[in-house]
N, C-alpha and C positions, 0 to 999 in steps of 0.2 A: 152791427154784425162784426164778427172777428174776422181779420185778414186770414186766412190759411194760411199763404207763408209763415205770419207771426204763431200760430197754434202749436200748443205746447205739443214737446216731441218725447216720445218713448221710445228708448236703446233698448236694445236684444244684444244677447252677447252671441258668439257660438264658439266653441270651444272646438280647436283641429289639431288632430294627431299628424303626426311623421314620425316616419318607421323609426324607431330608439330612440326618438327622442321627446321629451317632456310635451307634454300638452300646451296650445298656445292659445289663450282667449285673447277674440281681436270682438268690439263695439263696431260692428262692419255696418249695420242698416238698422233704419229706424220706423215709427209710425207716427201718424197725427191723431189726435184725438178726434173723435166724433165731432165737426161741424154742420150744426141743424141750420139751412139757409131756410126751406119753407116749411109752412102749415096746412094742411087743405082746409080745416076746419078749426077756426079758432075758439069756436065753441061749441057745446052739447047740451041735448038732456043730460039729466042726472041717472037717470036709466042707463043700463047696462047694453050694449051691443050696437051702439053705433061706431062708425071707422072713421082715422084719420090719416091719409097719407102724408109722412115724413120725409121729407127730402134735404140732401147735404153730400157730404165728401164722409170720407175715413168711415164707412161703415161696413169694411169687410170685405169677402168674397160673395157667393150666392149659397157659398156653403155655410157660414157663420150668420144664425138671425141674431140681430141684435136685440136687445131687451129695451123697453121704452116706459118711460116712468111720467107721470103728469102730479107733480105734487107729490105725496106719499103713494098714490097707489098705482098700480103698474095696470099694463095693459091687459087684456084677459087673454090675448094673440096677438103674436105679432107673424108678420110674413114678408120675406125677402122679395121684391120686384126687381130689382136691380143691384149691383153696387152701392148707389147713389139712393135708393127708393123703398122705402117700408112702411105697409100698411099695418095697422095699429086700429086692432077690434077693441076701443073702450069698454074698462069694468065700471061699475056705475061709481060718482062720485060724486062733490060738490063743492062750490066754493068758484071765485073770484082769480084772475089772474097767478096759472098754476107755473110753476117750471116745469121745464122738459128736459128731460135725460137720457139721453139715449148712450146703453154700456153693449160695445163689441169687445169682447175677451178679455173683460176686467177696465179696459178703460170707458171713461164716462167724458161724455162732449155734454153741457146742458145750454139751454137756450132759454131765459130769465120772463116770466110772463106773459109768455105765450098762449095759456089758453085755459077757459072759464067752462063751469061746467053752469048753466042753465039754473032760473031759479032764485 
């Protein structure tokens, strides 16, 4: 598992005015990438609609779902629990030890062999 401290980080600029004078960009705060610590279910049928709850760090607010990927095909829903917590309604797929992806606003945390679809 990755250290979080060590998790790569992504800068935001933000750009402040003062009255007459020029615009000043300061790299003031940053984010983690998506770290997946667990799986609820490491694996599925190949049938469509069973759930797998996601858990980890750097997944947002409860206002941002994050998007969850198992190999090439994406989830059919996903649903915010928490910060930390996202259920993930399976589209049907198949195959052997998938990666996990999960992307909150353009960045992507993945977690390497996590989960088999049945079969």
């Amino acid at each position: 598992m990755q250290d979080p401290l060590r998790a790569p980080r992504y800068w935001s600029d933000v750009q402040v005015w003062c009255a007459s004078e020029r615009p000043t960009w300061f790299r003031c705060f940053s984010c983690a990438a998506p770290l997946v610590s667990f799986v609820s279910e490491l694996n599925a049928a190949t049938s469509a609609g069973h759930s797998a709850t996601v858990s980890g760090m750097s997944f947002g607010s409860l206002d941002v779902t994050p998007s969850i990927r198992l190999g090439l095909t994406s989830c059919a829903t996903t649903a915010c629990v928490s910060a930390s917590t996202v259920v993930c309604v399976l589209a049907a797929g198949y195959g052997p030890q998938k990666d996990l992806a999960v992307t909150v606003e353009g960045i992507v945390g993945t977690r390497t062999r996590t989960f088999s679809y049945d079969g």
